[in-house]
C-alpha positions, 0 to 999 in steps of 0.5 A, a space after each residue: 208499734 205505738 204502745 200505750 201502758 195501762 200499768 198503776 203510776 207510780 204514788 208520787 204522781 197519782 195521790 192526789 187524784 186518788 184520794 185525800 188519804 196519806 200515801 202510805 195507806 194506798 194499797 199496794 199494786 199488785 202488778 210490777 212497775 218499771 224499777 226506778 233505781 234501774 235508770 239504765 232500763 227506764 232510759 231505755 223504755 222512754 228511747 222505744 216510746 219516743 222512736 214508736 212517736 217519731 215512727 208513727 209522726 214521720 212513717 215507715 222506717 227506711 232502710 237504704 240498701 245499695 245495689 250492684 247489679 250487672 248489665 247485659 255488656 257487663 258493665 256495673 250498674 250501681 243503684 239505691 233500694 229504700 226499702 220500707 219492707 212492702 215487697 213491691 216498689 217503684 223504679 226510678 229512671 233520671 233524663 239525660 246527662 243525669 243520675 240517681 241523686 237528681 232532686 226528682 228522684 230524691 224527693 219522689 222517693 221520699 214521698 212513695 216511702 212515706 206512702 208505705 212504698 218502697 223505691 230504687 233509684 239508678 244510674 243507667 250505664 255510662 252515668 252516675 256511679 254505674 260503669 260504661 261511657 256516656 253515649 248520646 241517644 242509647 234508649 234501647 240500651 237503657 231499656 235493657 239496662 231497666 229490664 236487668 234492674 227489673 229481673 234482678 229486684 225479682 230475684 230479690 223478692 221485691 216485686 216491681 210494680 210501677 216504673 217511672 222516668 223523668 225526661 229522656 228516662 220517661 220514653 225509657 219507661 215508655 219504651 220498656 212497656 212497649 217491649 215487656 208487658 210485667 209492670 202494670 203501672 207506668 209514669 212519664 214525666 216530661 219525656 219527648 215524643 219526637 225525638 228528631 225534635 231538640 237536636 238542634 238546640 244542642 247540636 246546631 242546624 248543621 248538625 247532620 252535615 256536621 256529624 257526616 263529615 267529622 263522624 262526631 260531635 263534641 258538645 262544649 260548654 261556654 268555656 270551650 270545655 268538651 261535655 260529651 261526643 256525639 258519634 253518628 251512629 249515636 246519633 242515627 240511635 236517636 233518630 230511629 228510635 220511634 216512639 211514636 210506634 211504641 207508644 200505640 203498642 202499650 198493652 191496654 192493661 198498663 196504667 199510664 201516666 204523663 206528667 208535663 210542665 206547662 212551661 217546660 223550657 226544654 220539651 214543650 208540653 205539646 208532646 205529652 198531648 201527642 201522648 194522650 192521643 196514642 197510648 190506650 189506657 192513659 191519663 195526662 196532668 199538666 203542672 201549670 207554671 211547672 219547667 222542665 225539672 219543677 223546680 218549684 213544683 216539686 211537692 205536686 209533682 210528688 203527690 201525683 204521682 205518688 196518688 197514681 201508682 200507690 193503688 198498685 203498690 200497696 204492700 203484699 198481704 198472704 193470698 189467704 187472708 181476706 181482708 174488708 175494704 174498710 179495714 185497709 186503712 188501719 191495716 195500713 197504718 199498723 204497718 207504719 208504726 
């Protein structure tokens, strides 16, 4: 809270403007000012004054709380809370071969705890600093994965009130609403619709015969060094996962935005317009120029999707207290300072 002393200054910086008179016919204050020959105290007062400034100047202050929440299979999830102290937050969810520390989560929860938002970012299990190993395909397990973060923020008593997910995280967060009906706002960002789409790219043409054959895969990078594995039954994970049919049982109450580049590289951004034709309460933003990870888009990706869900995610106010629409804006900027 930013305060503003409305005590006497000292005479020494106000005889001039009071009168022509000598200082010490001035009469005394009769309120007591900060004892100068304390200069320990008045350190002090000039160090809270600067950091209400600096609160106010750059919004809410952010604690960075670190989560260990177990998954269903036991493994460790490991994940990172910004807490502003609003009681409701977004998840986070990075793509494939990713984590919480990509550049989109990071900047994304910058810009929702500047908004007074708080965030939590994760590693799903087999990535980052979470246990378990990498497998290819896996998007039901890191739906389960989410709903074991969702239930164990709730217990904690932050309230999730959106859930968003950049590339393969983006069908995750799609896939999650279609199964669990509790979160009410939903952001996709550059996910893929088809999934039997893009294999190819990585695996090769002949990736079927390939897998069928050996029962694996390994992917290797241009050093011949082996990136990841992928098994047939990863890979028949992948191919049964039907986003298609996920899509259209969205519940109509969920909020639902997709993001795409209009340049993405990797999924093309004729996707998120097969998404905008299934899910029934949706809204499509196409980032002109934007590839797959914006990597100079970074900024408009954070202010769409930071004004889309900031709606829902507006910190909790006691269920007596009503509150006049044109007060809301002071409300809310009491809180950030």
């Amino acid at each position: 809270m930013t305060f503003v002393s409305l005590l006497p200054l000292p005479h020494w910086q106000t005889h001039h403007h009071l009168s022509a008179k000598p200082v010490e016919s001035l009469p005394k204050p009769k309120v007591l000012l900060p004892n100068l020959t304390q200069p320990r105290r008045l350190t002090n007062l000039v160090a809270m004054a600067q950091q209400a400034i600096s609160s106010e100047k750059h919004g809410p202050v952010v604690q960075q709380k670190k989560f260990l929440i177990p998954n269903k299979n036991g493994h460790i999830l490991a994940g990172v809370l910004h807490d502003v102290g609003s009681g409701r937050l977004a998840v986070l969810c990075h793509g494939f071969r990713s984590n919480k520390e990509q550049e989109t989560l990071l900047n994304l929860a910058d810009s929702l705890t500047r908004e007074g938002i708080s965030a939590f970012r994760f590693d799903f299990s087999g990535n980052g600093e979470s246990e378990g190993s990498f497998q290819y395909g896996g998007y039901w397990k890191e739906v389960d994965d989410l709903r074991e973060v969702v239930l164990h923020l709730s217990q904690a008593k932050q309230e999730v009130c959106a859930i968003v997910g950049h590339s393969k995280g983006g069908d995750v967060v799609l896939l999650y609403a279609s199964k669990y009906h509790d979160i009410s706002t939903v952001v996709n960002i550059s996910g893929r619709f088809d999934l039997k789409k893009g294999i190819e790219e990585r695996l090769g043409k002949d990736f079927m015969e390939r897998v069928q054959k050996d029962g694996f895969i390994d992917v290797r990078n241009k050093g011949d060094v082996i990136l990841y594995r992928v098994t047939l039954e990863s890979l028949m994970d992948r191919l049964n996962t039907d986003v298609f049919a996920a899509s259209k049982s969205i519940n109509h109450n969920c909020r639902v935005l997709t993001v795409h580049g209009s340049k993405d590289e990797i999924i093309p951004v004729e996707d998120a317009l097969e998404f905008d034709k299934l899910i029934p309460n949706h809204k499509l933003v196409i980032v002109e120029q934007a590839n797959h990870c914006y990597t100079a888009h970074q900024s408009e990706l954070a202010s769409i999707v930071v004004d889309f869900i900031k709606d829902s995610c507006q910190p909790k106010k006691p269920s007596s207290e009503q509150v006049p629409s044109n007060a809301r804006t002071e409300r809310s900027l009491s809180s950030r300072i």
